[in-house]
N, C-alpha and C positions, 0 to 999 in steps of 0.2 A: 335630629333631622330638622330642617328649617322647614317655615312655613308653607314654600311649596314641593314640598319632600324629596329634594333633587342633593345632592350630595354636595357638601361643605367643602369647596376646595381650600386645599393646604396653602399656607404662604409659609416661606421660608422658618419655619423652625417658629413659629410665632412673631418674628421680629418684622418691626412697621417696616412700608418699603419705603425707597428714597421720594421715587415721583409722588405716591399719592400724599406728600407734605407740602408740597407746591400750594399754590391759590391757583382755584380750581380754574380760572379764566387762563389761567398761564400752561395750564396742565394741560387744559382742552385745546389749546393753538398749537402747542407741539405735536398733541396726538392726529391733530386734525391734517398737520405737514409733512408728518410720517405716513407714507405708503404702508398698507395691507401686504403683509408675506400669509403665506400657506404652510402649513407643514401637513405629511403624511404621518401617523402614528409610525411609531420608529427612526424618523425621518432627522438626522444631526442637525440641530440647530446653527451650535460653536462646536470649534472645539478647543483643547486648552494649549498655548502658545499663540494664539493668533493677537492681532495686533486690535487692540479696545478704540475703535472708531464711533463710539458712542454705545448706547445700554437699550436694552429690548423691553417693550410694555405687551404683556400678555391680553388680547383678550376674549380669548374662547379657547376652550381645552385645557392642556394640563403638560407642565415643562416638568421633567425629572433634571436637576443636577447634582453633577459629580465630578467623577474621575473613569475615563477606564484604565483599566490594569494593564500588565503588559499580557496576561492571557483571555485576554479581551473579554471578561468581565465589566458590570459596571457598578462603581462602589457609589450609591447613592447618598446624598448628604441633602437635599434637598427636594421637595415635591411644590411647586407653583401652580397656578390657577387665573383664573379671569380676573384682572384687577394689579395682578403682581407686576413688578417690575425687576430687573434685575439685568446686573452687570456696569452698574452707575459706579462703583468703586475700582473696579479694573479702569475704567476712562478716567474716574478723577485722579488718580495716582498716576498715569501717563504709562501703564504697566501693561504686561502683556498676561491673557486672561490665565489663571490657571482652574478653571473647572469645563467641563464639558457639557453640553448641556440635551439634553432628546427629548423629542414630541413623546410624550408618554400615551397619547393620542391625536387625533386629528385636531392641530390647532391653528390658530390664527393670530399672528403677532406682528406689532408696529415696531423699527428699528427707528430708536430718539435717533436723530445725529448729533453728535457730541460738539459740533462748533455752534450748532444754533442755538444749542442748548445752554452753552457756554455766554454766549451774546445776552441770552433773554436773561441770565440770573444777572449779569454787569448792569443791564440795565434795572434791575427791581433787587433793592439791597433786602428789604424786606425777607422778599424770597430766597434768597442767600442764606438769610438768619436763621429762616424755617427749615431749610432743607440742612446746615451745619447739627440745628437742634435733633432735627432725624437721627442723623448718623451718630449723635451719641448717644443717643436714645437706643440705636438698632444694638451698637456698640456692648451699650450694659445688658438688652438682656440675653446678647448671644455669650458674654459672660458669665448671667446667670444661669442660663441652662446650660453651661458646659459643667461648672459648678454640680448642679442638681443632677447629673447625668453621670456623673463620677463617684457619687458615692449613693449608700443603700445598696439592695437588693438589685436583679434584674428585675423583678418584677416590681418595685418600687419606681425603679427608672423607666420603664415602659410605663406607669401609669402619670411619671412628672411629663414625660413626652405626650403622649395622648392627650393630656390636658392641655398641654401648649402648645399644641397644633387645636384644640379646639377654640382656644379665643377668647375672649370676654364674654363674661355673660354666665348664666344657668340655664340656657334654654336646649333642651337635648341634640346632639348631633349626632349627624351620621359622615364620619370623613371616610373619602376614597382613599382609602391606604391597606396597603397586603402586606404579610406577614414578613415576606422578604424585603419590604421596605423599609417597615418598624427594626429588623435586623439591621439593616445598613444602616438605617440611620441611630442606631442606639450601638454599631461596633461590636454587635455579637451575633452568635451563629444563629443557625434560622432555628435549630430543635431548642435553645435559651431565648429564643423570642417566643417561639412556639409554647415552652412552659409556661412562661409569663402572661403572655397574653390569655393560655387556659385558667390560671388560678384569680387574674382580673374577671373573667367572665362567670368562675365559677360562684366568683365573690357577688357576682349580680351590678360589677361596676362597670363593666361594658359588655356589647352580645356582639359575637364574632358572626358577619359575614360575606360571601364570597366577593371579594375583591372591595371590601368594607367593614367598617367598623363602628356599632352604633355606642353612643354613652349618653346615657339616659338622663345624668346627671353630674356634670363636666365639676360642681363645688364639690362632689362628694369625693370624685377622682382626684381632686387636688390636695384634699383636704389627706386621704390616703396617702397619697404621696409626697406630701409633708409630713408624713409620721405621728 
């Protein structure tokens, strides 16, 4: 749990975002030029084929992305937060988006626009450099954890996930993630997350609960999950 005991939001699978690699004067002019949106919990952000006119900065509430199914399911592959940013690679490819993305609750998010955004990096080469380093940076550890998420147990992979959505650090968390999201996001069913996540809690390496998950000790989860 953090210091003011309010719930640890998720960033992408662990992986740094693009905007906060900026210099923070450049970070703050875009965010400051981008207009305030609204979302309702439930409420579609994106969805996937639309045309990438620039990338969205989260900052209040909690963005789920995915996919929905064609029986209108949602297969979640990511959970965001206050701070995240997300869809800078659908615009810098020139590409059309392929994930969907939903208010997982009541949030509030700024749309970068992707020409000004464009403009401020030509003018600050710097920035350029910074934000190039990001992306192979995000690159390798969404490598690494696809890696660590392929092999082992379920319950070894549910506890290399858990740790990498907890973050840097040994200080105890408590992340907003439920059971059926640890499923989607680890690609197994809800009663093989359901196991896993029992014999993790059984083991005293996390305490399961409602619509939460505390870990008391995020080195000890890793160090688990490392074998």
């Amino acid at each position: 749990m953090s210091e003011t005991g309010q719930l640890v939001p998720l960033s992408s699978a662990g992986t740094a975002m693009l905007f906060a690699a900026l210099p923070a004067a450049l970070a703050a002019r875009l965010r400051d030029r981008a207009p305030a949106r609204r979302f309702a919990e439930g409420q579609v952000i994106q969805q996937r084929g639309e045309t990438a006119r620039g990338f969205w900065l989260i900052e209040e509430g909690a963005v789920a992305v995915g996919q929905f199914l064609a029986d209108g399911d949602f297969r979640q592959v990511a959970l965001l937060g206050p701070g995240d940013s997300y869809g800078e690679l659908a615009w810098l490819a020139a590409r059309r988006r392929v994930v969907d993305a939903v208010a997982r609750e009541a949030a509030v998010l700024r749309h970068i626009d992707g020409a000004r955004f464009e403009r401020a990096l030509a003018e600050d080469p710097a920035a350029m450099r910074r934000l190039l380093g990001a992306m192979a940076g995000q690159l390798q550890e969404v490598l690494n954890l696809m890696a660590g998420i392929r092999r082992g147990t379920a319950t070894a992979r549910a506890a290399g996930l858990l740790a990498n959505l907890c973050g840097p650090g040994a200080a105890p968390r408590r992340l907003a993630v439920t059971q059926q999201e640890i499923a989607d996001l680890l690609g197994v069913t809800r009663s093989t997350a359901h196991q896993a996540l029992r014999e993790l809690d059984e083991g005293g390496l996390i305490g399961r609960r409602y619509g939460a998950i505390e870990v008391p000790d995020p080195d000890r989860l890793r160090r688990f999950a490392a074998g």
